[in-house]
N, C-alpha and C positions, 0 to 999 in steps of 0.2 A: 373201490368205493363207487357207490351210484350215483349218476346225477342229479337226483333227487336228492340224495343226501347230502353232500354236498353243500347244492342250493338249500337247502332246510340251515346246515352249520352257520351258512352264508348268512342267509336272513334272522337269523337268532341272534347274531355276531355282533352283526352290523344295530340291528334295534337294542342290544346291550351299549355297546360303544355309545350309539347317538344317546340312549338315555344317561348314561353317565358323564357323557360333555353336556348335554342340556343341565345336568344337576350342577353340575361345576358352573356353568355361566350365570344359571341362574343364584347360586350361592355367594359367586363372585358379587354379581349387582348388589345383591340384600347385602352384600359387607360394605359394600362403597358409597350405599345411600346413608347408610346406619354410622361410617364415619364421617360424612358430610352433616349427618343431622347433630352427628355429637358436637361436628366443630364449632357448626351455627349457633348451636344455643351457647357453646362455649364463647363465642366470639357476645354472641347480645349479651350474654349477662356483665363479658370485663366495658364491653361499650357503657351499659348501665351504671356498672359502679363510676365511668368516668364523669359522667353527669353529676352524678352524687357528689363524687369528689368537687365537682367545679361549685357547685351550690354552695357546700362548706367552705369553700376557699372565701365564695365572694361577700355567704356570713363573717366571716371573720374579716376582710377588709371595711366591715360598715361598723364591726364592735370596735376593730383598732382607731379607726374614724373618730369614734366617737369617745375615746377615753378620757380625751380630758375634760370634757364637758362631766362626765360621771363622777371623775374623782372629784369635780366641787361640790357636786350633790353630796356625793361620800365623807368629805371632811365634816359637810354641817352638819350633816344626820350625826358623826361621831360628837360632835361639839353638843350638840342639844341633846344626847345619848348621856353623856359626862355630865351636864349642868341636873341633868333629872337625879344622875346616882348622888348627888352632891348632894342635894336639898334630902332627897330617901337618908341620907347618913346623919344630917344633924336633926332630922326631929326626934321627938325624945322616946323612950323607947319603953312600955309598957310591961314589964316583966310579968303580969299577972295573968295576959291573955292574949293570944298568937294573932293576934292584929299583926303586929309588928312581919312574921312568915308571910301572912299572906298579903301585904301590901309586896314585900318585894319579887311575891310568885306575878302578882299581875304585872307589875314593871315590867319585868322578867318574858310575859306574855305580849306587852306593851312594845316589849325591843324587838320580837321576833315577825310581830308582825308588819311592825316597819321596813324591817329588812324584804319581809314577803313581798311587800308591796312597793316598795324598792326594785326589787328584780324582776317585779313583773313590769313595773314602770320601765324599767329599760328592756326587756325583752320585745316589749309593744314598740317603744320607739325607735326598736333596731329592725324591727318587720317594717314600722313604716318608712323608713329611711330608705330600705329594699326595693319595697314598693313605687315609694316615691324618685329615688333618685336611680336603682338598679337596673331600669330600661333604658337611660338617660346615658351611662356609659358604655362608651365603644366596644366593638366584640374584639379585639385586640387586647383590650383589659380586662372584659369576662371572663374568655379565652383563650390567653394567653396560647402561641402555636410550641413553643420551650416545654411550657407546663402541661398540656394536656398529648405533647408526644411524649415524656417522663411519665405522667400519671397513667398514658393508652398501654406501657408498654409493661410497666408493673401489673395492671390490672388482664394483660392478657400472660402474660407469665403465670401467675397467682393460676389462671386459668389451663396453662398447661400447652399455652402458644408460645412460638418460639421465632414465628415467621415473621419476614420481611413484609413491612407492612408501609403503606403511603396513607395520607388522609386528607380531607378538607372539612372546612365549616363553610356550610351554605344558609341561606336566608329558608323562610317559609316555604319561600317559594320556588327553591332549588337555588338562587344566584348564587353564587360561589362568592364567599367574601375571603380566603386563601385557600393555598394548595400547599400541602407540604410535602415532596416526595414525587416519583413520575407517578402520580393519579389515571391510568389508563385502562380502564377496565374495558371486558370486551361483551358485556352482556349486563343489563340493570340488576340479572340476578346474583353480582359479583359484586355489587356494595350492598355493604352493611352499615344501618344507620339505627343513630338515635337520637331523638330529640332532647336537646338540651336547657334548663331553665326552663321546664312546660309551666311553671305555676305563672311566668309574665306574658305580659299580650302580646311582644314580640319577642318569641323564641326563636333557635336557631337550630340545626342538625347537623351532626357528626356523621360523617361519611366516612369508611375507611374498606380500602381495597388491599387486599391478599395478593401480589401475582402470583405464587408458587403454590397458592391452596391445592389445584392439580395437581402437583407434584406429590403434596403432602398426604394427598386423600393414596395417589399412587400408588406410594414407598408402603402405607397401610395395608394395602391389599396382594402388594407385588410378591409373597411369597405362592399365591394360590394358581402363578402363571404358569409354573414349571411344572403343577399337578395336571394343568390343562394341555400344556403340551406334548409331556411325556402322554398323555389319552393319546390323543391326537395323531403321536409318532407310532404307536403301538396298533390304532387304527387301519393306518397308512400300512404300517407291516401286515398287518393279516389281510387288508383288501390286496397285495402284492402276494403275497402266499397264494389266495384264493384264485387269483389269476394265474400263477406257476401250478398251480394243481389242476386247472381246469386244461393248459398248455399241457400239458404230462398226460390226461389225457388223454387228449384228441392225439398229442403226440401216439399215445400206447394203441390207440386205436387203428390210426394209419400204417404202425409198424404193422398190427393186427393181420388187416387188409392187402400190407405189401407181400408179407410170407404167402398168405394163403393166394393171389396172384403171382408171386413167382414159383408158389407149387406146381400152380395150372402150367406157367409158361415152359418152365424145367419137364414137365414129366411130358409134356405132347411131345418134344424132342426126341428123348430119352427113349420113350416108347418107339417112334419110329425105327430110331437107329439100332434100338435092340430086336425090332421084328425084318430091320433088313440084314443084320447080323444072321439069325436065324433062317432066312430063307437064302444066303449065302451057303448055307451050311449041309443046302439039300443038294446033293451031287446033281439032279434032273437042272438045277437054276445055271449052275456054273457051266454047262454044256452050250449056253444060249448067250453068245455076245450081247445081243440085244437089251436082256434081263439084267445080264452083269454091268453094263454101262447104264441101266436107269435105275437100279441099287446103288451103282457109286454113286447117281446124280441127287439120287434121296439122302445120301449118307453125308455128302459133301454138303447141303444146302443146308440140313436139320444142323449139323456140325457148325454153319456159319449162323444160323439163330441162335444158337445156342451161346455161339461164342458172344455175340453182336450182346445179347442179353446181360451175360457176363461185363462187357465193355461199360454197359449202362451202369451196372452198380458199381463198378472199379470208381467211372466218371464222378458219381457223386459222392464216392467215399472220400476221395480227394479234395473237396470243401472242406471235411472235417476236419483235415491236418494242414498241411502249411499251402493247401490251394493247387489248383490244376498246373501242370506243367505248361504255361504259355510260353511261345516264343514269338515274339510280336517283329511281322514285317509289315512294309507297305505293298499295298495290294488292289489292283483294279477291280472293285464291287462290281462293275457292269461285268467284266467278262467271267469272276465267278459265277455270279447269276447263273449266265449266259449259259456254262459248261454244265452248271446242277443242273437247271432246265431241261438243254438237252438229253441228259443223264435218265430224269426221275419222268418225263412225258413216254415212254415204254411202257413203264407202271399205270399211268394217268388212261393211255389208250384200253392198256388191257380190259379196262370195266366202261370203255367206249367214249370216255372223255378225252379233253384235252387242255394245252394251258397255253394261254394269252401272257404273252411277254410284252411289256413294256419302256425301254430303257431308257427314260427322258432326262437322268443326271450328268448334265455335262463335267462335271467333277465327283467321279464316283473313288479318289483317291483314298484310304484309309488305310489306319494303323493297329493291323490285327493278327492274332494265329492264324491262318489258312485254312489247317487242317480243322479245327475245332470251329471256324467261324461256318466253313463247307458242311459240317455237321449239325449246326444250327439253322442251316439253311434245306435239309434232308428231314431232318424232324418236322420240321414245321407242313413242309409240304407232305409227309407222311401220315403227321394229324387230319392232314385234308382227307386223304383219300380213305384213312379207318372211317373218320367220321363223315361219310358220303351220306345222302339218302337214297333212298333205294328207288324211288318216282320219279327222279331227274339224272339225267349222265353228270358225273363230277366233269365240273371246271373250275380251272385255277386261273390266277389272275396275276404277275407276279408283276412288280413294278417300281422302281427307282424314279428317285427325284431331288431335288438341291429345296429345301424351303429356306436354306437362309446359306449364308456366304459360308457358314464355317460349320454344315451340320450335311449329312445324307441320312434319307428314307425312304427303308425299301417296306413296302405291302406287298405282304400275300393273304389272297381270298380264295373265299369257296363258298359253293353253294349249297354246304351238308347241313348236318341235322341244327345246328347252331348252338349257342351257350346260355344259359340264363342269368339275369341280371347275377342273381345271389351267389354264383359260383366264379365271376369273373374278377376277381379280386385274389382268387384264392388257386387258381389254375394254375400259378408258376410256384405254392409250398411242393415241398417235398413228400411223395406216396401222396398227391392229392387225385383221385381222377373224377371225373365229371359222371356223376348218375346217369345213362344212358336206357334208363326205363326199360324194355323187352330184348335190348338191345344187346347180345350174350358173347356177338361173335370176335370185339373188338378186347385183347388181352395186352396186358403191361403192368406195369409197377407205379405209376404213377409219378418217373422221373423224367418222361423227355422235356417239358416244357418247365420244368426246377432247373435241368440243366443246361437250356436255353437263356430262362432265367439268371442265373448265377456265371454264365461264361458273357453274357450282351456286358453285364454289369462290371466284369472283367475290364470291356473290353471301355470301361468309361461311357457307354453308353445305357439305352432305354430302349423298353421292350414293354407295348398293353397291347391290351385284345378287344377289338368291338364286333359284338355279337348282336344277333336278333334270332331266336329258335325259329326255325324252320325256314330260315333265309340264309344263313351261312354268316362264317366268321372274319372277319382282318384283322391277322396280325401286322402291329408297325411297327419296325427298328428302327431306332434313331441311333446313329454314330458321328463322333466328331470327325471331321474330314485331315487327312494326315498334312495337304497342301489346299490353301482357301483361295478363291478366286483371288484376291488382293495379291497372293503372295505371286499368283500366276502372270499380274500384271504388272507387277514389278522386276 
C-alpha cells in the first residue's frame, strides 16, 4: 500500500473519530443542561407550592383564632332566623291567593342573604386580622422549621425529588433567621429560593440547597460515558495500527534496501573468487609462482569479506532470539584501545592519514566481552575511514576519559563527510544507512552501527553521535566502570 494511501485512510479516520467524539460530547452537554433545567424548574415549582402551603396554614391559624368570637355572631343570627319563622307561622293564612308562597320565598331570600353577608363579614375580618396582626408574628410561628421541612419534602417528592436537601429562611435582605441541615453551597447558583408571604411588607425567603444535585444530574447522563470511551479506545487502536503499518513499512523498505546491498556486497566476492578460480585453471597461470601466490592472495582475502559479511548478519540475527553470546570479563579499556589503534592506523595511513590517541582515564577498568567490545571498537573506526572526504587526509582522534567516579568515555572522531541532523537519531536501527549523495563507492547492509548499538547497550552502557556535514563525526561510549575510584581508595 502507498504512502499516500495510507495517509488519506489516516486522515479520513481520524476526522470520522473526532466528529463522532465531538457528537457524543456535544450530546453529552445538551443531556445535562436539559436535566439540570428539568430539575430547576422541578425544584421552583415544589419551593412554590411551599409558600402556598405556609399562606394556607397561617389562614387557618387566624379563622381558628377567631372562632369563638363567630360562633356568637352564629347563635344570634340563628336566634332572630327562628324568632322571624315564628311570627311567618302564626299569621293567618289566605287560602284564596299565594300571598302566603311568596312571603316565605322572600324570607327564604331574607335568610340567604344574611348568611351572604355573614361570610363575607368574616372573610373581610379574617384578611384583616392577616393583615393587621400576620406581620406582627414571629417567623418561627409563620414558619415553623418541623413544618415547612415536612411540607419542603412532600412537595419536592410530588415533584419527583428524592435528594438530600438542607435549608434556611432569611430576611429580605439575605439575614438568615435559621438553618436547618449543613447549608454549604459552593456557588449562588446552587440555592434555590422563594419568596414567602409576598402579599406582606415584610416577607421572608426560603433558600434550599441540593449537595448531591452533581451526582443526580451525573447518574442521568452516566450511561453515555461508556459510548465515549469505548470511541476513544477504538481511536487509540487505529491511531496504534497506523503507526504499526507505517513501522511495517519503513521496516519492508529497509529489508528492501538490505537484500539489494547484500546482492551488491555477495556478488563483487563471488565474482572475484570465481574469475581466480578460472584463471587457476589456465595451465600458462599455474606454471608462475608468482601469479599462483596473488590468486591465493585474491582468493583468501575475497574468502575473508565474504565471510566478515556473513559474520555481520549472523551478529544481528542473534538479537532476534535469545541475544548475543556475551561472556563478560574485566578488562583494561586504555590498553584495548591501545592494541585496535595500533591494529587499524595500517589502514588509516594507507589513504595517507593517521590517528591521534589519547588516553587520559586513569580508571579505564570495565565489565565487558572483549571480543565483541574489540568489534565495536573496529566498526566505528572503520565508518571513519569509508566515510573519509576526499579534499582532506582522514584523521582519527581516539580518546578516553573518567567524567565522573563511576562512568568511562571513550571518543572517536573524524574529519569525513559528516552526518545530518535528521539522520542522527536513526543511524544505530537496523539496514539503516545514511544518504551519501554521489557517493557509490561505500557498500554494506546497514548493520554495523545497530550492532554497535545493541552490543554498548548489552554492555549497560550508551552510545550517540555528534555530527556537522562536512566536518566530521564523534562517536561517544559511555560505560559503567567495573572498579570506581572509591572502591580504589578503600
Amino acid at each position: 500500500m502507498k504512502k499516500s494511501t495510507i495517509w488519506l485512510l489516516t486522515i479520513v479516520m481520524a476526522i470520522t473519530f473526532g466528529g463522532l467524539i465531538y457528537i457524543q460530547i456535544l450530546y453529552m452537554d445538551k443531556m445535562t443542561r436539559m436535566r439540570s433545567e428539568q430539575f430547576e424548574e422541578n425544584a421552583h415549582r415544589a419551593l412554590y407550592g411551599v409558600s402556598e402551603e405556609l399562606e394556607r396554614m397561617e389562614t387557618l391559624h387566624f379563622l381558628e383564632q377567631d372562632i369563638e368570637e363567630m360562633k356568637d355572631i352564629e347563635a344570634a343570627f340563628y336566634s332572630t332566623a327562628a324568632d322571624t319563622s315564628a311570627h311567618a307561622s302564626a299569621a293567618p293564612v289566605i287560602s284564596n291567593s299565594g300571598g302566603g308562597l311568596g312571603h316565605r320565598y322572600r324570607l327564604m331570600q331574607q335568610t340567604i342573604r344574611r348568611q351572604y353577608l355573614y361570610q363575607r363579614e368574616l372573610i373581610n375580618e379574617v384578611i384583616l386580622t392577616i393583615l393587621r396582626e400576620g406581620e406582627q408574628r414571629p417567623v418561627m410561628e409563620r414558619a415553623d422549621s418541623t413544618d415547612v421541612r415536612r411540607i419542603l419534602k412532600d412537595n419536592l417528592a410530588e415533584q419527583g425529588i428524592t435528594l438530600p436537601f438542607s435549608f434556611r429562611i432569611t430576611s429580605s435582605a439575605g439575614v438568615p433567621f435559621y438553618t436547618s441541615g449543613d447549608f454549604a453551597p459552593l456557588a449562588e447558583r446552587d440555592i434555590y429560593r422563594q419568596v414567602l408571604f409576598p402579599g406582606s411588607r415584610t416577607n421572608f425567603n426560603l433558600e434550599v440547597f441540593f449537595p448531591t444535585k452533581g451526582d443526580y444530574i451525573y447518574h442521568s447522563v452516566r450511561w453515555l460515558i461508556p459510548t465515549l470511551a469505548f470511541s476513544l479506545i477504538l481511536l487509540l487502536v487505529f491511531l496504534y495500527t497506523i503507526i504499526i503499518a507505517f513501522r511495517q513499512k519503513r521496516l519492508s523498505e529497509m529489508k528492501t534496501d538490505f537484500i539489494n546491498n547484500m546482492t551488491h556486497e555477495y556478488k563483487t566476492p563471488i565474482s572475484t573468487i570465481s574469475l581466480a578460480g578460472q584463471m587457476l585453471a589456465d595451465t600458462s597461470v599455474t606454471k608462475s609462482p608468482a601469479m599462483l601466490a596473488h590468486l591465493a592472495g585474491i582468493i583468501t582475502d575475497e574468502s575473508k569479506r565474504l565471510r566478515f559479511q556473513v559474520e555481520k548478519v549472523l551478529q544481528m540475527s542473534m538479537f532476534d532470539g535469545q541475544g548475543p553470546n556475551i561472556k563478560f570479563t574485566e578488562i583494561d579499556a586504555n590498553a584495548v584501545v591501545a592494541q585496535v589503534v595500533n591494529t587499524f592506523k595500517i589502514k588509516v595511513e594507507k589513504f595517507g592519514g593517521h590517528i591521534d590517541m589519547d588516553l587520559e582515564a586513569l580508571n579505564a577498568l570495565i565489565y565487558v566481552d572483549e571480543m565483541h567490545f574489540t568489534n565495536v571498537l573496529f566498526n566505528l573506526m572503520d565508518n571513519a575511514v569509508k566515510y573519509r572526504r576526499d579534499d582532506v587526509d582522514p584523521i582519527l582522534k581516539v580518546r578516553t576519559l573518567n567524567p565522573g567516579n563511576s562512568k568511562l568515555e571513550i571518543r572517536i572522531s573524524d574529519n569525513g563527510i559528516g552526518i545530518k541532523k535528521e539522520h542522527l537519531k536513526r543511524i544505530f536501527d537496523r539496514f539503516y544507512r545514511v544518504p551519501t549523495g554521489n557517493r557509490h563507492d561505500v557498500k554494506g547492509f546497514g548493520l554495523g552501527l545497530a550492532y554497535v548499538g545493541k552490543l554498548i547497550e548489552a554492555f549497560h552502557g550508551s552510545v550517540k553521535a555528534e555530527s556537522e556535514p562536512g566536518v566530521g563525526t564523534t562517536f561517544i561510549i559511555t560505560l559503567p566502570l567495573a572498579v570506581t575510584d572509591t572502591d580504589n581508595n578503600n
